[in-house]
C-alpha positions in Angstrom: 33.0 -4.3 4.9 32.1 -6.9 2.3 28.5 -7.1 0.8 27.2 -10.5 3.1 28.6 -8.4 6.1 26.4 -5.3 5.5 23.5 -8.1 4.3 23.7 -9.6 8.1 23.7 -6.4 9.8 20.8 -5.1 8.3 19.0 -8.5 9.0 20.4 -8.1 12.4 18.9 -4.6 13.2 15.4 -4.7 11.3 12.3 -7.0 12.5 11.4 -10.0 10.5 8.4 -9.0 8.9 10.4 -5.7 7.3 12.2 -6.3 3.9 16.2 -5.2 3.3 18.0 -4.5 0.3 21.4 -3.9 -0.2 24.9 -3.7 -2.0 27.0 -1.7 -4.2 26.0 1.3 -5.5 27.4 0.6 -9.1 25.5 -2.8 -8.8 22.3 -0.7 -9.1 22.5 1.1 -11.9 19.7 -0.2 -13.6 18.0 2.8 -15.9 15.1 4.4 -14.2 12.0 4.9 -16.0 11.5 8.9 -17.4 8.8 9.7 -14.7 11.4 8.4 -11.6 14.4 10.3 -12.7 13.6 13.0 -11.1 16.7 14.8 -11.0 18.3 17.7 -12.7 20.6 17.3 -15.5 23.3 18.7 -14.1 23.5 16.5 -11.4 27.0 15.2 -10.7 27.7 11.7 -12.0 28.5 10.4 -8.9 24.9 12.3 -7.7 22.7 10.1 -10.7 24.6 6.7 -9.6 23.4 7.7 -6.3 19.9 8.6 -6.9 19.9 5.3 -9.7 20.5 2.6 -7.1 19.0 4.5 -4.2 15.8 3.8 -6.1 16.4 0.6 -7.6 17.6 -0.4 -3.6 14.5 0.7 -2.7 12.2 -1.4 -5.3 13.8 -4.6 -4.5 13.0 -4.0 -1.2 9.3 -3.2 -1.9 8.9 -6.3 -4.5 9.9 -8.8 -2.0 6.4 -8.6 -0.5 4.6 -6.2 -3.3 3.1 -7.6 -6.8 2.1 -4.5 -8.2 3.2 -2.8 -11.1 4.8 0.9 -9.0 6.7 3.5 -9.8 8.8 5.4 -7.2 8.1 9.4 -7.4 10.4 12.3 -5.6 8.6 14.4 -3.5 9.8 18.3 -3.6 11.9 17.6 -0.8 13.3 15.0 -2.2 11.7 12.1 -0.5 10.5 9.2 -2.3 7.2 8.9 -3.2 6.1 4.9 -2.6 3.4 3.1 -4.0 0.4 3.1 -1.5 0.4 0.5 1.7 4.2 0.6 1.5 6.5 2.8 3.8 10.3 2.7 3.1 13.6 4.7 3.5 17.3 4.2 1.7 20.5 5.8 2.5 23.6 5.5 0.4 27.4 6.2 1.4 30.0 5.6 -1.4 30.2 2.5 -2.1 27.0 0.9 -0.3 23.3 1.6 -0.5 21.0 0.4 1.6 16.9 0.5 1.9 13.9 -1.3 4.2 10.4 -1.5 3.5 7.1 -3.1 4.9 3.5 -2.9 4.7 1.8 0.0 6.2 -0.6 -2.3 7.7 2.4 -3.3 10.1 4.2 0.3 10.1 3.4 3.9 10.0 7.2 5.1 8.8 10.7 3.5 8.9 14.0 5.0 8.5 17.6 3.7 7.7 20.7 5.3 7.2 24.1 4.3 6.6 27.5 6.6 8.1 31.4 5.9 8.4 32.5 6.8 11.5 34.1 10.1 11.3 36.6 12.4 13.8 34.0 14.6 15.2 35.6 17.3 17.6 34.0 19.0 20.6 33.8 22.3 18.5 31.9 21.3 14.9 29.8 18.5 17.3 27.5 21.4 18.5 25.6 21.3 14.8 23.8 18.3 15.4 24.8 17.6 19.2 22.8 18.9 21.9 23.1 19.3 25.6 20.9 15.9 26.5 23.5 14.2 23.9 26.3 15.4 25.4 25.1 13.8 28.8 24.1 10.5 27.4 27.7 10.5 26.3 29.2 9.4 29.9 26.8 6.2 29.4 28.3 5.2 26.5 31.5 3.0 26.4 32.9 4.9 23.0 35.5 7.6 22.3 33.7 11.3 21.5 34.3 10.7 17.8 32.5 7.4 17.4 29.6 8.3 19.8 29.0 11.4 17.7 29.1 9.0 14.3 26.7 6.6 16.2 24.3 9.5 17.4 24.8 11.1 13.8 23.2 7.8 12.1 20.6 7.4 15.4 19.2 11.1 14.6 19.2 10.7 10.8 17.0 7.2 10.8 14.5 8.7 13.5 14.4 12.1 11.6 13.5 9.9 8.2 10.9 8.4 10.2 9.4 11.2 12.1 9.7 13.6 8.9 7.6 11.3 7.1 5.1 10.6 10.2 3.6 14.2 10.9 4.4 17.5 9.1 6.3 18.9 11.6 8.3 22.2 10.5 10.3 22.5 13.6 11.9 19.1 13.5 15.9 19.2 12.7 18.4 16.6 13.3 19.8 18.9 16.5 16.4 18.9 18.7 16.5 15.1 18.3 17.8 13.0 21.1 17.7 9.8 20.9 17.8 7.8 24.4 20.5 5.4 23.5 20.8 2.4 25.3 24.1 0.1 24.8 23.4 -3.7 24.8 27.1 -5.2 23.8 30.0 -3.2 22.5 29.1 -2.3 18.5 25.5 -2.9 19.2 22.8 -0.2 20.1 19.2 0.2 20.4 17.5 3.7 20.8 14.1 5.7 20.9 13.2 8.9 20.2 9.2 10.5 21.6 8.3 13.6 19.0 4.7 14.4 20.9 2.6 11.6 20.7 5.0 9.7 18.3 7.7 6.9 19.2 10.3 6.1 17.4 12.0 3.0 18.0 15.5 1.7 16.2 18.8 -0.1 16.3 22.2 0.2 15.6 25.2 -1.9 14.7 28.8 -0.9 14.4 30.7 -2.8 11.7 33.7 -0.3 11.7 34.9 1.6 10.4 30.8 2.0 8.8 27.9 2.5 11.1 24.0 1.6 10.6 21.1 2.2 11.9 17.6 1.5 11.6 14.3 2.5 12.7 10.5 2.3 12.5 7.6 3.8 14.0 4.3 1.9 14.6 0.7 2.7 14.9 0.0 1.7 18.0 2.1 4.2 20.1 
């Protein structure tokens, strides 16, 4: 997948008035100020490169519609820490990063993430595959490996999203199920109700990488 491939899909799967970044991780490597480096030292080098163009994803993103001088903080779980009236997520797999952001007067939380598609198994499957997941499967026109990598990316978005939306300790990416629907052969959209929360996304194979977006709204 080339760079304007994984620039269309993310325009493809995200709503117009939410703001994409995207590219090569070594083609963020811009240093990050003292109080945003928020890793250890002995971090791997490919772990800094990461974390480096994670964030600097993440503020082009957020300075497509935001004029204010920001910094982006880490949280103790390690989740960014945006300026305020801005929600955003990034996800990075070697050698792309990715990130979305909007106003929070438009969205409560959004989550992206970015998989290959990988040979899942029936027997390592059960770590993030549940019953309800295993049903949907029969609905979807995909071998057991790529449905797994599609559901992988599906749960990791909504559980970004729903994470950030309500401090919920019970939440893990295994009691997520997201109700998948298929509306062409690489293309997806799903949904995912935590309580009184809906989480709504989409999904695009571009094989063999897979990518997903989500967002959650405040009027659910």
């Amino acid at each position: 997948m080339d760079i304007g491939t994984l620039a269309q899909a993310l325009s493809r799967l995200t709503p117009e008035n939410m703001s994409v970044s995207s590219g090569f991780i070594n083609d963020f490597q811009t240093p990050l100020k003292m109080d945003e480096f928020a890793l250890s030292e002995n971090a791997s080098r490919g772990r800094k490169a990461e974390f480096v163009a994670g964030r600097n994803c993440l503020r082009k993103a957020i300075t497509a519609f935001y004029d204010k001088t920001f910094t982006i903080g880490r949280s103790e779980d390690g989740k960014p820490i945006l300026p305020p009236g801005v929600v955003g997520s990034l996800s990075h797999k070697y050698p792309f990063v990715v990130s979305i952001a909007a106003s929070n007067n438009e969205y409560c939380s959004l989550g992206v993430d970015i998989e290959t598609i990988d040979n899942w198994s029936e027997k390592p499957s059960p770590v993030f595959v549940n019953s309800s997941d295993l049903a949907l499967h029969e609905h979807i026109d995909a071998p057991f490996n790529e449905y797994c990598s599609i559901l992988f990316s599906a749960k990791e978005s909504a559980y970004k999203a729903l994470k950030h939306a309500k401090s919920d300790t019970s939440l893990n990416i295994r009691n997520i199920s997201p109700g998948l629907r298929q509306l062409a052969k690489d293309t997806y959209e799903y949904s995912v109700l935590n309580g009184d929360i809906i989480c709504h996304g989409r999904l695009l194979l571009t094989r063999p990488w897979v990518i997903a977006a989500c967002w959650i709204t405040h009027n659910v």
